[in-house]
mmCIF file of the N, C-alpha and C atoms, coordinates in Angstrom:
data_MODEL
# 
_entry.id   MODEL 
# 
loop_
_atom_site.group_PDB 
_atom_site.id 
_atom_site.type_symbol 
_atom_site.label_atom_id 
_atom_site.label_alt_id 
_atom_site.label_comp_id 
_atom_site.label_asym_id 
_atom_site.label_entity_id 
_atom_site.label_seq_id 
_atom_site.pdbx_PDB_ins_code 
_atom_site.Cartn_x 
_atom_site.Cartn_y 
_atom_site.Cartn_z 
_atom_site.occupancy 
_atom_site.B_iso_or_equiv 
_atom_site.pdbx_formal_charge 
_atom_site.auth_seq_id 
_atom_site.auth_comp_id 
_atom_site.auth_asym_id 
_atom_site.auth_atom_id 
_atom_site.pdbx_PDB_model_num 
ATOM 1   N N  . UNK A 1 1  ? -19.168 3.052   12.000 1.00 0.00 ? 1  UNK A N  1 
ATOM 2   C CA . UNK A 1 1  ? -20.480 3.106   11.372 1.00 0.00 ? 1  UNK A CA 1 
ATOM 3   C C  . UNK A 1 1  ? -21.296 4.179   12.094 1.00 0.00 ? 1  UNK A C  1 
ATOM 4   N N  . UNK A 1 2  ? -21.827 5.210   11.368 1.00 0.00 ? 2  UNK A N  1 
ATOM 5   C CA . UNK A 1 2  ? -22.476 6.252   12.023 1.00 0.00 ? 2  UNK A CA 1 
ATOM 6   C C  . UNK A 1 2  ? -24.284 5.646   12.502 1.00 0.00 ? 2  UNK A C  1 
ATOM 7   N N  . UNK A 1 3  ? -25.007 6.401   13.353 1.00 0.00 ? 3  UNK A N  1 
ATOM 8   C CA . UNK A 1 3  ? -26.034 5.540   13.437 1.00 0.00 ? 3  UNK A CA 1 
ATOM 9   C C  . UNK A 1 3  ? -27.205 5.429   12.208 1.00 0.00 ? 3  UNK A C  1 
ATOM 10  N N  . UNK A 1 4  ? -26.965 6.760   11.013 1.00 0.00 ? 4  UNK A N  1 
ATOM 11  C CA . UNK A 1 4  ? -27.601 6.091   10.012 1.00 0.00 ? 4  UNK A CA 1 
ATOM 12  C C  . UNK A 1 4  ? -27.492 5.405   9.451  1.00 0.00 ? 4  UNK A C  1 
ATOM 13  N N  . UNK A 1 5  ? -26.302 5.069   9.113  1.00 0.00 ? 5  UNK A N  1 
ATOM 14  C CA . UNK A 1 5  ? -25.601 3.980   8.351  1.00 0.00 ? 5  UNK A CA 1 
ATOM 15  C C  . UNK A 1 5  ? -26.024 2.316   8.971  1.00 0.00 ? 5  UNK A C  1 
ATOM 16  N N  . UNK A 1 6  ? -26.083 2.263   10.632 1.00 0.00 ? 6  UNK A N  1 
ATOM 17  C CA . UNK A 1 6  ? -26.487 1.458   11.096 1.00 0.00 ? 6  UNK A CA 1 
ATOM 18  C C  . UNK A 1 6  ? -28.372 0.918   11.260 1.00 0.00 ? 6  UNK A C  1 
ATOM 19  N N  . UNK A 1 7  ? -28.822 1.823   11.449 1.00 0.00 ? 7  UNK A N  1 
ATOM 20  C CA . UNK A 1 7  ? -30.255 1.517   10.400 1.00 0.00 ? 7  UNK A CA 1 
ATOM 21  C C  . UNK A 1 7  ? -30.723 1.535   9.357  1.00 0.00 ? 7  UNK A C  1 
ATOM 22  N N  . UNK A 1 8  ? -29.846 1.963   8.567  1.00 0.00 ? 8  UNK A N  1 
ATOM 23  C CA . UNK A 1 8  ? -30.359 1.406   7.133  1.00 0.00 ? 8  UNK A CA 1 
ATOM 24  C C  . UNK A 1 8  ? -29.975 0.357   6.875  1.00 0.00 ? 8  UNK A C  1 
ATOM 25  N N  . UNK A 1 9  ? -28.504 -0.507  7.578  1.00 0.00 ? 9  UNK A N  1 
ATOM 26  C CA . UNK A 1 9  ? -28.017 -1.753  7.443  1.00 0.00 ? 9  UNK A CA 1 
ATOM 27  C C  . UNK A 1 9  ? -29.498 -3.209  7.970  1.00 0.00 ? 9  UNK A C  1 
ATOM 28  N N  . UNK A 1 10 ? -29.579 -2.041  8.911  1.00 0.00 ? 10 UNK A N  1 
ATOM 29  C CA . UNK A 1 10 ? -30.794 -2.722  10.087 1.00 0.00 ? 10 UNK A CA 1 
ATOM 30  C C  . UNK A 1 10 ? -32.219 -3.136  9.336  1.00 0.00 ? 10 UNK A C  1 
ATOM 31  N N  . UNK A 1 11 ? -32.670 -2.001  8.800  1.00 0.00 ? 11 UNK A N  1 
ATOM 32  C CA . UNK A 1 11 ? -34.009 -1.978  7.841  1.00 0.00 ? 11 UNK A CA 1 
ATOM 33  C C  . UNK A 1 11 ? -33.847 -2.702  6.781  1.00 0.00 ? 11 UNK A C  1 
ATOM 34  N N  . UNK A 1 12 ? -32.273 -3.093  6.282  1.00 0.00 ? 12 UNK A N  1 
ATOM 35  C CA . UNK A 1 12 ? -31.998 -4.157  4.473  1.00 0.00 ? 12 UNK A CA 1 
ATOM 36  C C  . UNK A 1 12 ? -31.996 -4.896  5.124  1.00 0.00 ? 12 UNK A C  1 
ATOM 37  N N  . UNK A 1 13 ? -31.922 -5.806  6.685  1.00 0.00 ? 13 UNK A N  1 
ATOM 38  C CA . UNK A 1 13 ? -31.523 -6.707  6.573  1.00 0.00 ? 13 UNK A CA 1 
ATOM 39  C C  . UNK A 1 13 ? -32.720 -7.339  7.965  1.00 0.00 ? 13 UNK A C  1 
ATOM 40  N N  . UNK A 1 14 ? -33.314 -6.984  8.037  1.00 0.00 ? 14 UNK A N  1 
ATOM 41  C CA . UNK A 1 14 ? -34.804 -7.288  8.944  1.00 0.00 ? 14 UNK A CA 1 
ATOM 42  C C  . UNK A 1 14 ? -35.688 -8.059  8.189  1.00 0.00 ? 14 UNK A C  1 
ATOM 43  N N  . UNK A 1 15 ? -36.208 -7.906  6.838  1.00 0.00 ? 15 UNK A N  1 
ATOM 44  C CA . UNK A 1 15 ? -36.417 -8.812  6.604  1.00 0.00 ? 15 UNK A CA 1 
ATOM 45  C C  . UNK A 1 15 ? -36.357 -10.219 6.022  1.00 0.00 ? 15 UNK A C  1 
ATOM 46  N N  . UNK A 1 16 ? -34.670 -10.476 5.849  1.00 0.00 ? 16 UNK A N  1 
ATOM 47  C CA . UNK A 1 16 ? -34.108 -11.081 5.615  1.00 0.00 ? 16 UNK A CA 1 
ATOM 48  C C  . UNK A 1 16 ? -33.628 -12.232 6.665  1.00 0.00 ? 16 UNK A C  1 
ATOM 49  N N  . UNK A 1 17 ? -33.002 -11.806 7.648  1.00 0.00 ? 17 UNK A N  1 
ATOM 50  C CA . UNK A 1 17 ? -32.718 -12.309 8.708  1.00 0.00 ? 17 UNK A CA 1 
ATOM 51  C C  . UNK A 1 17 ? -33.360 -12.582 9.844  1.00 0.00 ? 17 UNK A C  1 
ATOM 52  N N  . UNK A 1 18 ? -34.749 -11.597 10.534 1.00 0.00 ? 18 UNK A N  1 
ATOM 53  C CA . UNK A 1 18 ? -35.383 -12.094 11.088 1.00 0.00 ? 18 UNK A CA 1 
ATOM 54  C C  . UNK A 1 18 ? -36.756 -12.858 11.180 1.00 0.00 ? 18 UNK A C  1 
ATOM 55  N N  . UNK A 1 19 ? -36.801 -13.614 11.562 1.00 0.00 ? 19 UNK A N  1 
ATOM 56  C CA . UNK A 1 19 ? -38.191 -14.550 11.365 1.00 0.00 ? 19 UNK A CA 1 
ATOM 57  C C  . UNK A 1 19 ? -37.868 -16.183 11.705 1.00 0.00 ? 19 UNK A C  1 
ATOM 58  N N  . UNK A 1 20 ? -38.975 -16.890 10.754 1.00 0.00 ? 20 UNK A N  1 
ATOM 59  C CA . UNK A 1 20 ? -38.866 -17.998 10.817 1.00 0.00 ? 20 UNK A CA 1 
ATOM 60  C C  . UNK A 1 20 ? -37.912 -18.653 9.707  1.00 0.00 ? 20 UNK A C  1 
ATOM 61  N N  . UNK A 1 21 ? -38.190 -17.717 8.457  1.00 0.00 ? 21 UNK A N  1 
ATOM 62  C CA . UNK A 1 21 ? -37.174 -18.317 7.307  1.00 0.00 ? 21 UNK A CA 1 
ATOM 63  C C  . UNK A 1 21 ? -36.297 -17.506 7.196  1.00 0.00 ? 21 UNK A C  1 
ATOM 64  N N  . UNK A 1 22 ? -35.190 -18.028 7.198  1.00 0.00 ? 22 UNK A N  1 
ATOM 65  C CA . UNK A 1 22 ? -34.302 -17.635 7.202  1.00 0.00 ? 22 UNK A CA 1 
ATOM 66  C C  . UNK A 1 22 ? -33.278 -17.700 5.464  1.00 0.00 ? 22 UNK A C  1 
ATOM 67  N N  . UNK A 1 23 ? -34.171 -18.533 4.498  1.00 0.00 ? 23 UNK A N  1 
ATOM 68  C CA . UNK A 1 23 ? -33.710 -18.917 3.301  1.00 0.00 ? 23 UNK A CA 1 
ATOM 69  C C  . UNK A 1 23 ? -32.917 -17.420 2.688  1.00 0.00 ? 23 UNK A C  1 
ATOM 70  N N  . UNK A 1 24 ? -33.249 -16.275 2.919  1.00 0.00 ? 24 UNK A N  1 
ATOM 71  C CA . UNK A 1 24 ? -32.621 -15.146 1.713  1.00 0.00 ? 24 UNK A CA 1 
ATOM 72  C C  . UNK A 1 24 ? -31.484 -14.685 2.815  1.00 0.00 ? 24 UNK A C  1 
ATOM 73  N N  . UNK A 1 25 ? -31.667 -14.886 4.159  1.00 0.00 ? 25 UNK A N  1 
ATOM 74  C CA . UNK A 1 25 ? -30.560 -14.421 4.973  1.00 0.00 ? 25 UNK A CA 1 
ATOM 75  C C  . UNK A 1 25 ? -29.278 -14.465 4.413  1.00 0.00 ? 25 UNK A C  1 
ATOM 76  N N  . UNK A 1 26 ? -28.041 -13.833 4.332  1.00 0.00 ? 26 UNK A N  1 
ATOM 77  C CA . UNK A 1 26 ? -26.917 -13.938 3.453  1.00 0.00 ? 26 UNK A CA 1 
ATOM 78  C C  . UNK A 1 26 ? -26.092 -14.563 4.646  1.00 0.00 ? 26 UNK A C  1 
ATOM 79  N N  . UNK A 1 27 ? -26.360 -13.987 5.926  1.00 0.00 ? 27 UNK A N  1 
ATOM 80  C CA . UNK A 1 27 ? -25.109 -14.115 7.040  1.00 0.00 ? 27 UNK A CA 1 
ATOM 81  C C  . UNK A 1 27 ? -24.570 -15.942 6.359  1.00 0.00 ? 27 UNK A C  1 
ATOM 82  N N  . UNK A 1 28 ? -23.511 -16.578 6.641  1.00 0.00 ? 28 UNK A N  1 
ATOM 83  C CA . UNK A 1 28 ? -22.286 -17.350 6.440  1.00 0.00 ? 28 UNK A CA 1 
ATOM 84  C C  . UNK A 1 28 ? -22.775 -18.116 7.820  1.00 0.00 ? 28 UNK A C  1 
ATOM 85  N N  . UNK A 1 29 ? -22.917 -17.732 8.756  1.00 0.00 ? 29 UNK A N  1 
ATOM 86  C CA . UNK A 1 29 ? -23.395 -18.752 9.955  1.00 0.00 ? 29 UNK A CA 1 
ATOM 87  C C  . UNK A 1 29 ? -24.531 -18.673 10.607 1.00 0.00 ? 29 UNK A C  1 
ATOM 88  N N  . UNK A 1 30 ? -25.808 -18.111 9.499  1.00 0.00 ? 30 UNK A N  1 
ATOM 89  C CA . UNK A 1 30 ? -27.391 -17.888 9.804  1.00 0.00 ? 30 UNK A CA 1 
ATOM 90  C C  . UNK A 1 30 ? -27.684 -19.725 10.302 1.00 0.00 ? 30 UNK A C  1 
ATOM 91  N N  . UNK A 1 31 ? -27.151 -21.102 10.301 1.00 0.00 ? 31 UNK A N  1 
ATOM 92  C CA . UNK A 1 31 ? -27.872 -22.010 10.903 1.00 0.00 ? 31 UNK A CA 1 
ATOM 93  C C  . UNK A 1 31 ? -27.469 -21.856 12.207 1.00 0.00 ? 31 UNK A C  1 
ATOM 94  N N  . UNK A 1 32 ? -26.461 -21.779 12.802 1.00 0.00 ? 32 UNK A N  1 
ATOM 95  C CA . UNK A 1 32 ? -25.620 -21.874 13.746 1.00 0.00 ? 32 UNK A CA 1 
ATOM 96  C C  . UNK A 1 32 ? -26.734 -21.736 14.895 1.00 0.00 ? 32 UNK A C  1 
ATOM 97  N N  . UNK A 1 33 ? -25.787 -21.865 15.983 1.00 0.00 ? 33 UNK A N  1 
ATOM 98  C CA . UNK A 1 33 ? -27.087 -21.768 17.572 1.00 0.00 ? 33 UNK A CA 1 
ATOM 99  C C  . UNK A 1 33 ? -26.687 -20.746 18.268 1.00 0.00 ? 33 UNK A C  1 
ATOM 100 N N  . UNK A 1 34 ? -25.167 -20.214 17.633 1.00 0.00 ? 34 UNK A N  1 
ATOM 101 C CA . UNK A 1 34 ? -24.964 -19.067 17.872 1.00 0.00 ? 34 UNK A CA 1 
ATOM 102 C C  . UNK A 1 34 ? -25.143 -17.372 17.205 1.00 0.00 ? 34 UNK A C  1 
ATOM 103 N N  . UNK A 1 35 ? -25.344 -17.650 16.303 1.00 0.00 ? 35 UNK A N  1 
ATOM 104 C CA . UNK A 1 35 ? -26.125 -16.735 15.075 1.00 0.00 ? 35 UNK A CA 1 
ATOM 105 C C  . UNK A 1 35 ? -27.722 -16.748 15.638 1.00 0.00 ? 35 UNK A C  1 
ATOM 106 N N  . UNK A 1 36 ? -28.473 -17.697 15.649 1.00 0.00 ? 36 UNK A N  1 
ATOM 107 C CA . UNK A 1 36 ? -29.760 -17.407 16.478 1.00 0.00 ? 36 UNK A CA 1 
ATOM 108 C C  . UNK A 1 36 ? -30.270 -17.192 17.624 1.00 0.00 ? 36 UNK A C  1 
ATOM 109 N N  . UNK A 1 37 ? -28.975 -17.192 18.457 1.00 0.00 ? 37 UNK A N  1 
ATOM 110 C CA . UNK A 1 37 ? -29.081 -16.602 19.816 1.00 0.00 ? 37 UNK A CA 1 
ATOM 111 C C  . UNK A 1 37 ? -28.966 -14.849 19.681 1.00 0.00 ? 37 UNK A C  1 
ATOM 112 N N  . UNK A 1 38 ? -27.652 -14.635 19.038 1.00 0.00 ? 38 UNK A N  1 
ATOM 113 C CA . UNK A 1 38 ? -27.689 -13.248 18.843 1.00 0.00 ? 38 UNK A CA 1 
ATOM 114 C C  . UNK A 1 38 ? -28.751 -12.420 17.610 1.00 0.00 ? 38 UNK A C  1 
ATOM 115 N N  . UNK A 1 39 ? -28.876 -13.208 16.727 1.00 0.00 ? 39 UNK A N  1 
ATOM 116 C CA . UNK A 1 39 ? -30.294 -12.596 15.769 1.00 0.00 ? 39 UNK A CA 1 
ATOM 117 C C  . UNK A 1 39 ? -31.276 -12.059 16.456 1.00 0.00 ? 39 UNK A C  1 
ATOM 118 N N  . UNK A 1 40 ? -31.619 -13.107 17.608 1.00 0.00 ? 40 UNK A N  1 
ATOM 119 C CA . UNK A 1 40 ? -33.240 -12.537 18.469 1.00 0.00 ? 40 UNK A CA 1 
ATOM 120 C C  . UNK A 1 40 ? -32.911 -11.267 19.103 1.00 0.00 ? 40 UNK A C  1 
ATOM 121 N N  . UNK A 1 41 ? -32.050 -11.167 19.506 1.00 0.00 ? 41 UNK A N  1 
ATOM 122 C CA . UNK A 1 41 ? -31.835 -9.873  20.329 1.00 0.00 ? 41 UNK A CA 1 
ATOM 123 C C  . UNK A 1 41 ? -31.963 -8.590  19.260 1.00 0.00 ? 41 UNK A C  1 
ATOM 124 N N  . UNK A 1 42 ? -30.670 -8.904  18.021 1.00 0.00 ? 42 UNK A N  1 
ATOM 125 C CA . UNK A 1 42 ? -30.795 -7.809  16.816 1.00 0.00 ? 42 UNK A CA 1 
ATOM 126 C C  . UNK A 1 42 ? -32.070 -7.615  16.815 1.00 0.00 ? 42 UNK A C  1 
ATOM 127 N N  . UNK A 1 43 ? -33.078 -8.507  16.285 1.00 0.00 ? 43 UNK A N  1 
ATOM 128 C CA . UNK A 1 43 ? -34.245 -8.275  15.537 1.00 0.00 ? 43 UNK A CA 1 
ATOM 129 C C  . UNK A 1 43 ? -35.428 -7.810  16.555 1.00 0.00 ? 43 UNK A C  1 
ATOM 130 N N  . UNK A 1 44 ? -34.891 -8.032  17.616 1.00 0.00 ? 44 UNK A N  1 
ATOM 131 C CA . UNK A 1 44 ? -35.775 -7.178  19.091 1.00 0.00 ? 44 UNK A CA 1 
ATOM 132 C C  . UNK A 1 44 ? -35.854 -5.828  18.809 1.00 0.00 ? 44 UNK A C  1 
ATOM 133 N N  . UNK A 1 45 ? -34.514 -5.387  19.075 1.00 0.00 ? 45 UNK A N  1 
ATOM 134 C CA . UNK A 1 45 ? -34.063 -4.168  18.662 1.00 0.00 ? 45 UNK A CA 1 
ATOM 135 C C  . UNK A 1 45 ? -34.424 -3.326  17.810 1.00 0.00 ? 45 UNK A C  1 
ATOM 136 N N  . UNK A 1 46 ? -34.476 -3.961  16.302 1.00 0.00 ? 46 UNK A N  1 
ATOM 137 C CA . UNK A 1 46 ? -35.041 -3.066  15.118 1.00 0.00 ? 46 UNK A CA 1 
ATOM 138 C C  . UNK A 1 46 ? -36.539 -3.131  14.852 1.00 0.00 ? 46 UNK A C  1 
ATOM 139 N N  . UNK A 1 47 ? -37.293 -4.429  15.706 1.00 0.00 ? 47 UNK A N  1 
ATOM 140 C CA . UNK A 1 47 ? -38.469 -4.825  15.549 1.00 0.00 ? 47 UNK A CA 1 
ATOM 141 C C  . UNK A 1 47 ? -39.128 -3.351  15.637 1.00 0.00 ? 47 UNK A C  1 
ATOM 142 N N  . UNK A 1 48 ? -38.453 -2.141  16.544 1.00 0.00 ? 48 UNK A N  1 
ATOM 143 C CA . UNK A 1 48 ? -39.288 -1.112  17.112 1.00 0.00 ? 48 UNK A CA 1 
ATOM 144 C C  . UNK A 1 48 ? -39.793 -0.322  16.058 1.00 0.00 ? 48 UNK A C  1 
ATOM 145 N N  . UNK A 1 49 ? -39.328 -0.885  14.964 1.00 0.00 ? 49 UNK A N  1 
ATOM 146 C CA . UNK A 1 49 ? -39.769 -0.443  13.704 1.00 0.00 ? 49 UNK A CA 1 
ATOM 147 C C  . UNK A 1 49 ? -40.761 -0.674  12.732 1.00 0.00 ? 49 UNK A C  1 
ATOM 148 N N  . UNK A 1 50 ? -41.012 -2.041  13.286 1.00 0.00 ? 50 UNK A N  1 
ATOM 149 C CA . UNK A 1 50 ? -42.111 -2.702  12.465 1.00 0.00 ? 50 UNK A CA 1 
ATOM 150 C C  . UNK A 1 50 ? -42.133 -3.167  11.489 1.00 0.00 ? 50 UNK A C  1 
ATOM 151 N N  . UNK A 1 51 ? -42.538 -4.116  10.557 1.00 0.00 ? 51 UNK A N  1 
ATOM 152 C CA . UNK A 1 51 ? -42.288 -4.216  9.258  1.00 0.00 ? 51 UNK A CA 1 
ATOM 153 C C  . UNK A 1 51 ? -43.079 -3.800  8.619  1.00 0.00 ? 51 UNK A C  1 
ATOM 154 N N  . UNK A 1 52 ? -44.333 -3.140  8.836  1.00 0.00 ? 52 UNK A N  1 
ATOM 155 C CA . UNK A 1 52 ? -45.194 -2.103  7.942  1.00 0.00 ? 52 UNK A CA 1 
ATOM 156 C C  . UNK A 1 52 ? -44.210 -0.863  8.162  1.00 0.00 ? 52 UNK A C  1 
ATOM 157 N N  . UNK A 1 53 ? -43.816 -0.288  8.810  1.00 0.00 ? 53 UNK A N  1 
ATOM 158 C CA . UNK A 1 53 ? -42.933 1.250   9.175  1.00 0.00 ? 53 UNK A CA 1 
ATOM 159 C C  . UNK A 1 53 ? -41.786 1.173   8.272  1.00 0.00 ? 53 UNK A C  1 
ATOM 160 N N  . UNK A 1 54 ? -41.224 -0.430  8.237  1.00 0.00 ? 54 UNK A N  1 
ATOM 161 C CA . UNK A 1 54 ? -40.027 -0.333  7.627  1.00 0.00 ? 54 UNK A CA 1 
ATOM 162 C C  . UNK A 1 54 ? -40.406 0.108   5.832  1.00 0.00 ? 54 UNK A C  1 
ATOM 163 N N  . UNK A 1 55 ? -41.015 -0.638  5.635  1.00 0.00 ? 55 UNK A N  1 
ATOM 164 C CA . UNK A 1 55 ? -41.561 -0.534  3.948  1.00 0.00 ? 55 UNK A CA 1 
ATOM 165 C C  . UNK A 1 55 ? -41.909 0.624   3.744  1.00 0.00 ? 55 UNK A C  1 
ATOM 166 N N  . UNK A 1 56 ? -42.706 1.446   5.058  1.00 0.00 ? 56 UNK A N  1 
ATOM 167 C CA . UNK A 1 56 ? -42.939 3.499   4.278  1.00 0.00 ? 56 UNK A CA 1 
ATOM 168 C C  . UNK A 1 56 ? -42.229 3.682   4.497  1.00 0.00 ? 56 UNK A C  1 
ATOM 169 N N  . UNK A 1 57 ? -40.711 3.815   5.298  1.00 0.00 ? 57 UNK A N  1 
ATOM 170 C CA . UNK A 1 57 ? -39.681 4.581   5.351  1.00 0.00 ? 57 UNK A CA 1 
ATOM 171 C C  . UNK A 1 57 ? -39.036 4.806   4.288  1.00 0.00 ? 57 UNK A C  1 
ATOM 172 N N  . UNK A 1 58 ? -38.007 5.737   3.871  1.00 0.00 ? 58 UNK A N  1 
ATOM 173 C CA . UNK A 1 58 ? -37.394 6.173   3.487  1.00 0.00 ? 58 UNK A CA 1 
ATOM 174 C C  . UNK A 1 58 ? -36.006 6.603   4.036  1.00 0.00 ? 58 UNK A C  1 
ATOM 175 N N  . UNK A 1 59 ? -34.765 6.360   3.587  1.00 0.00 ? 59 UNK A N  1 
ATOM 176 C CA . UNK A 1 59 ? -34.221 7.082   4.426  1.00 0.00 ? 59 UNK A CA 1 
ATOM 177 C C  . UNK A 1 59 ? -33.873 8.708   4.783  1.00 0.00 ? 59 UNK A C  1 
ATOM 178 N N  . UNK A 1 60 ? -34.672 8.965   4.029  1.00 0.00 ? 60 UNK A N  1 
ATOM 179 C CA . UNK A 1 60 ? -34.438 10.428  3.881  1.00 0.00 ? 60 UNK A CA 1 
ATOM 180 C C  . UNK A 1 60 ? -35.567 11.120  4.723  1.00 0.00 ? 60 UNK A C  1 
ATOM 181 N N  . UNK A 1 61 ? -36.671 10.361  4.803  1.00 0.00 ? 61 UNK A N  1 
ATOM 182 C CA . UNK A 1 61 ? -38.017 10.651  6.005  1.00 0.00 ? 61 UNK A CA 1 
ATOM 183 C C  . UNK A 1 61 ? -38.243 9.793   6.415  1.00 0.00 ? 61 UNK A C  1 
ATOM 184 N N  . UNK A 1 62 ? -37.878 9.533   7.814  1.00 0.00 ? 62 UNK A N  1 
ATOM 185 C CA . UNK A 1 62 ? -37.930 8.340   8.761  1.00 0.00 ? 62 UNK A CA 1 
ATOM 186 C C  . UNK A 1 62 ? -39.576 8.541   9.922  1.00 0.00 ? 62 UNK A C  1 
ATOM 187 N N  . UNK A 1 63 ? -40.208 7.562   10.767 1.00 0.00 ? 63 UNK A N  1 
ATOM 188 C CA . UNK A 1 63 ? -40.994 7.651   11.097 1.00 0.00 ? 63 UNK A CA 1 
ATOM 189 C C  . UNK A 1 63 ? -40.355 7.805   12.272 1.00 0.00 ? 63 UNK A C  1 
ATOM 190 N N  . UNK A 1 64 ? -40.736 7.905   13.779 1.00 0.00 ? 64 UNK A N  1 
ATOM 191 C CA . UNK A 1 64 ? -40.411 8.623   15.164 1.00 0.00 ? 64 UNK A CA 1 
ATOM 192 C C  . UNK A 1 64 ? -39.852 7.714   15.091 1.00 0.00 ? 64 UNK A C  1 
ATOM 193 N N  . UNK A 1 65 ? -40.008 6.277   15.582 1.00 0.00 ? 65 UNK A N  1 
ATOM 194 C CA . UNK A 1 65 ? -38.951 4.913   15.636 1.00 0.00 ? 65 UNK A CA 1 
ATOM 195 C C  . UNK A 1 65 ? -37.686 5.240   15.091 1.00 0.00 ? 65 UNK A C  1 
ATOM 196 N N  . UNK A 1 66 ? -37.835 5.204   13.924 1.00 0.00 ? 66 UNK A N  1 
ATOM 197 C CA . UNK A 1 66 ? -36.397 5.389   13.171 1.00 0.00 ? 66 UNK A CA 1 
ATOM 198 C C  . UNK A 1 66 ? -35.383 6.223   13.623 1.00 0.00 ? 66 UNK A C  1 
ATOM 199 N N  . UNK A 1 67 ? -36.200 7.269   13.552 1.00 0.00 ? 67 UNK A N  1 
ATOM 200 C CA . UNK A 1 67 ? -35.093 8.593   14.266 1.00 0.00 ? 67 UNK A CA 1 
ATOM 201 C C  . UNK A 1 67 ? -34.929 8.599   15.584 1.00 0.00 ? 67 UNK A C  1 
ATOM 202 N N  . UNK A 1 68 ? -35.576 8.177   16.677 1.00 0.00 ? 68 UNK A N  1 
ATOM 203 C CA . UNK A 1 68 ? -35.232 7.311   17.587 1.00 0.00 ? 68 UNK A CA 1 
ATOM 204 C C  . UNK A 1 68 ? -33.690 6.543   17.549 1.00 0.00 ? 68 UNK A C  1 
ATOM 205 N N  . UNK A 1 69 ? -34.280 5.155   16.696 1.00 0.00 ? 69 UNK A N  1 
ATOM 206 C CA . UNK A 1 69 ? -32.890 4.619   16.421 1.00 0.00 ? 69 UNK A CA 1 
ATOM 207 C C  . UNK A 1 69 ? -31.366 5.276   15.782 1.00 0.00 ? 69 UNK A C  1 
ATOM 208 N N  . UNK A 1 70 ? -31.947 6.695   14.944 1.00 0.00 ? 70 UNK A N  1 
ATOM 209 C CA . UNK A 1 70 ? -30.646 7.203   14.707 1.00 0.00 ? 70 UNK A CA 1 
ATOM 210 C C  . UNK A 1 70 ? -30.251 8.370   15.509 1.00 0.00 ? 70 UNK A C  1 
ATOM 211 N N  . UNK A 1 71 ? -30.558 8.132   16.935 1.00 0.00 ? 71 UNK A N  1 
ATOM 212 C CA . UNK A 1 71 ? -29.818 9.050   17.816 1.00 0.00 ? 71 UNK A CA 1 
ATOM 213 C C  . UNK A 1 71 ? -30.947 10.702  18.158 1.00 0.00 ? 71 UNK A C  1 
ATOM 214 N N  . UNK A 1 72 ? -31.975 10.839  17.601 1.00 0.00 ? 72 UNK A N  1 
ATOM 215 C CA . UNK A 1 72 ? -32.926 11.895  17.854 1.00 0.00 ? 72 UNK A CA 1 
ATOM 216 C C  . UNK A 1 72 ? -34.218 11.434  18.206 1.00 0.00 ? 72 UNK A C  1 
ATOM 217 N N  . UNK A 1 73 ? -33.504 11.413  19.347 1.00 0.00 ? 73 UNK A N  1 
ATOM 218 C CA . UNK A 1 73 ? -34.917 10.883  20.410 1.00 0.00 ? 73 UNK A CA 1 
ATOM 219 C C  . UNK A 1 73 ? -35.686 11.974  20.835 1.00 0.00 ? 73 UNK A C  1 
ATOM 220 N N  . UNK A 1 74 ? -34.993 13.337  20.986 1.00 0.00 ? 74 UNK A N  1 
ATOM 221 C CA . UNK A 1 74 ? -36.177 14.436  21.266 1.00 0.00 ? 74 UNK A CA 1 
ATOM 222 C C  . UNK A 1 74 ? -36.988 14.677  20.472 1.00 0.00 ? 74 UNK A C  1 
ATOM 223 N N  . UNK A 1 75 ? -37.161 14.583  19.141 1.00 0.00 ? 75 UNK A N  1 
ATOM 224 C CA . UNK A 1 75 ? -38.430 14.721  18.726 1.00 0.00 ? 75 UNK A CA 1 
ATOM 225 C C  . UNK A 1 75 ? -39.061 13.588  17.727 1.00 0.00 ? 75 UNK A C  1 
ATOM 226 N N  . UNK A 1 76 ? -38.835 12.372  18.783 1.00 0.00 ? 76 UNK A N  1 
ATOM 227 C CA . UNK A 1 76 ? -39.182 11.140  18.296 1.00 0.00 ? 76 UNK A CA 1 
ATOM 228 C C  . UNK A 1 76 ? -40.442 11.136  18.234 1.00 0.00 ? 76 UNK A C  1 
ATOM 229 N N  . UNK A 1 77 ? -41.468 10.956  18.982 1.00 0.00 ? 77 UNK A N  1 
ATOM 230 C CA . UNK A 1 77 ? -42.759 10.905  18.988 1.00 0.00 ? 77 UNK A CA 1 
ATOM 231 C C  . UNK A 1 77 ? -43.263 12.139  19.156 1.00 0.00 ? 77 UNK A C  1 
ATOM 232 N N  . UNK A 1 78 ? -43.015 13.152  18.059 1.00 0.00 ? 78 UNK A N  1 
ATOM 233 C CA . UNK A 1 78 ? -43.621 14.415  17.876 1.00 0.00 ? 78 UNK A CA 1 
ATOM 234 C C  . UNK A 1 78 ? -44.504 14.122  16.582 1.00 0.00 ? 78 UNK A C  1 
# 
């Protein structure tokens, strides 16, 4: 998985999977205690995105976060 491929997986599935409801989550073992141990960490991770940032993104024009997350950190916060 290249790293765009891995945030756009990240951005479809943030607000699905992280939070309190978990009802539209698709994952197969979203009750588990092991699925919500590792979720918090995922959703740490992509949180750096925000869920207002996530909704203007695009993947084709990403905000500094994003491109951050896909490996161009030098002109992340330009």
């Amino acid at each position: 998985m290249t790293p765009d491929e891995w945030v756009e997986k990240a951005l479809e599935t943030y607000p699905r999977c992280c939070g309190a409801d978990l009802s539209e989550c698709t994952c197969p073992v979203k009750d588990y205690w092991f699925f919500k141990n590792k979720i918090a960490d995922y959703c740490a991770k992509v949180d750096v995105c925000g869920p207002p940032a996530i909704a203007a993104e695009s993947s084709e024009s990403s905000g500094g976060d994003a491109r951050f997350l896909r490996g161009q950190a030098e002109d992340a916060n330009e």
